[in-house]
N, C-alpha and C positions, 0 to 999 in steps of 0.2 A: 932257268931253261933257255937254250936258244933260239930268239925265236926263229932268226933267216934258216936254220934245221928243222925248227916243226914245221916254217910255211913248208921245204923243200919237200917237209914228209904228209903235209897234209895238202898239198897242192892249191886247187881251186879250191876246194872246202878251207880252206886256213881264212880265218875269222878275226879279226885283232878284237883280246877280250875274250875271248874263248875261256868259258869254262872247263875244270878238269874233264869233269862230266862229258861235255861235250868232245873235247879232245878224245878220251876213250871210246867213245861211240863213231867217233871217224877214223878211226884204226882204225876199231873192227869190222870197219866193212874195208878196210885197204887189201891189195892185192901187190903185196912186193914181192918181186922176183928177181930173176939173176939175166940181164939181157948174154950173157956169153952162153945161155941156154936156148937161144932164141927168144925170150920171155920178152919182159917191158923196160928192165931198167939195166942199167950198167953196173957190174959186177959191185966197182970199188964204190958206185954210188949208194947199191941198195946195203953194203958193209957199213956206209958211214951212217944210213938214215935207220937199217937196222937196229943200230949202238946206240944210236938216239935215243928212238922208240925203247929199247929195252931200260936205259938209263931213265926215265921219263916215265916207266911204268912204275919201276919200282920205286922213285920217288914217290910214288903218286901212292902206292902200296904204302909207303912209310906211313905216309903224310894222313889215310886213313886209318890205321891199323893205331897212331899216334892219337887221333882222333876219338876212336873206338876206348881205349883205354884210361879219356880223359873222362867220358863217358862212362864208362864204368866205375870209376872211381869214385864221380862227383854221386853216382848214384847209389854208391858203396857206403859213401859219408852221410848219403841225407838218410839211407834206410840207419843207419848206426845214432843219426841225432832223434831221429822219428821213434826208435827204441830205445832212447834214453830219455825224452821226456816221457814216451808213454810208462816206462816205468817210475821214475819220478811222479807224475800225478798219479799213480796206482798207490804211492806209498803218502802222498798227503790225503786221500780217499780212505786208506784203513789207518789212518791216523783220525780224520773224524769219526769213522765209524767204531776205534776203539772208546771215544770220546760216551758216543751213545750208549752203548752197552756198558761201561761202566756205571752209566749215569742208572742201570737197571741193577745195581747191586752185584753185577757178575764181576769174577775174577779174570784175569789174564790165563788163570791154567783152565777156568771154565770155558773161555769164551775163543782157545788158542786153538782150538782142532776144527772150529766152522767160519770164523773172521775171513778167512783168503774164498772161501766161496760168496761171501757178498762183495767182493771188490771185484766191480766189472768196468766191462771199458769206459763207461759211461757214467760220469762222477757224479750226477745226478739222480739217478736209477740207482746207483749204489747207496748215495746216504739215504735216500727215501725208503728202501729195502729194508736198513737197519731201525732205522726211524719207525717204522708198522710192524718191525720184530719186538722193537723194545717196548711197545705200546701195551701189543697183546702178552708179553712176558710179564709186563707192569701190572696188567689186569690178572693175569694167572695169582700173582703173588701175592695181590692183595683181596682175592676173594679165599685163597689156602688161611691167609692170615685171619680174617673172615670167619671161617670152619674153623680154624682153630682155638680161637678168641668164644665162641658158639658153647664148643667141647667143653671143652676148659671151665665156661658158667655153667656146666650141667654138672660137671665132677664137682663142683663144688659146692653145690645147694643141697643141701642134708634133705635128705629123701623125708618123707612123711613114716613115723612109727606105724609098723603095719598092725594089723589085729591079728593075736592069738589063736591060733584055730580052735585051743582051749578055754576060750575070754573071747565069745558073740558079746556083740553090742547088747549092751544092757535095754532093754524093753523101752524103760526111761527117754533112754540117750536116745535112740533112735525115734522116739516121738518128737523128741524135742526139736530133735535136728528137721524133721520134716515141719514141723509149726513155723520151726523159722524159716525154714525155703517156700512155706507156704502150702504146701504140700495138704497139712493136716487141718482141721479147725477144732480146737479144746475150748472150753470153759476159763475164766480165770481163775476157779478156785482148781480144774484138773491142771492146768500150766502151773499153778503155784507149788502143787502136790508133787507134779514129776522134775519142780526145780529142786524142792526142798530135798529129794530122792536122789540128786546130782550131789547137791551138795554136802550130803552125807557119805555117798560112795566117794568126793574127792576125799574127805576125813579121813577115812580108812584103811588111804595110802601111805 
């Protein structure tokens, strides 16, 4: 820019050092006109410093507008890096979090439709999420195993032979059984009589 044109156009206000800034703010308070109008300045003068002025806006228009776009850009790039790492540590987070839930006996086709709901922004809150899933899944698993192990010894313990609704306990047997629970008090020669009566009815099977 010129400066002996901007002093001519900025007059007393001409500043050496002047910012854009400032230069723009002292246009727009200038009053140029055409002195063959009767006005303040001379026709071919206020032609030359008008040319100026409009040359020296539009630079200035560049030189912002250039500005603006560095600006956008530089911000265009950091939101583009800011979304690639944030994606990048979203996929080292459901990588330990497949870690965990494997380690719970689940599969990739079991564990592949709710995985992406525990990966949040926060890599810590994520694995701790998966970590008190797989804990209480771990307890589910091994209390079913539990109940099942439980089942399993009752299916297999051979029930007691029931009694015949045709074949009451022999008079015998049922003393007997009460002597020995305490139940009854005999004689030793009546205990020996209703043993001897046992062990004739086992004969007879």
């Amino acid at each position: 820019m010129d400066n002996e044109n901007l002093k001519t156009l900025l007059g007393s206000d001409f500043k050496d050092g002047m910012t854009s800034d400032e230069i723009v703010e002292v246009l727009s308070n200038k009053n140029l006109a055409d002195l063959s109008k009767g006005e303040y300045v001379a026709k071919a003068k206020f032609d030359d410093v008008s040319k100026t002025k409009s040359n020296y806006e539009k630079q200035l228009a560049d030189i912002r507008n250039a500005n603006l776009t560095e600006q956008e850009k530089s911000a265009a790039e950091n939101k583009a890096l800011q979304e690639k790492l944030s994606t990048l540590q979203k996929q080292v987070t459901k990588s330990e979090i497949e870690k965990i839930l494997i380690g719970t006996g689940l599969s990739d086709k079991e564990y592949g439709d709710f995985i992406d709901t525990m990966v949040l922004d926060d890599h810590d809150k994520s694995v701790m999420l998966a970590s008190n899933f797989s804990k209480i899944l771990k307890d589910k698993i091994v209390n079913a195993q539990n109940v099942a192990v439980t089942e399993a010894t009752r299916a297999t313990t051979i029930p007691p032979k029931p009694q015949s609704a045709t074949q009451p306990i022999a008079d015998y047997a049922l003393k007997l059984q009460q002597v020995r629970q305490g139940e009854l008090k005999l004689s030793a020669s009546e205990i020996a009589s209703l043993t001897r009566q046992e062990q004739m009815a086992k004969l007879k099977k």
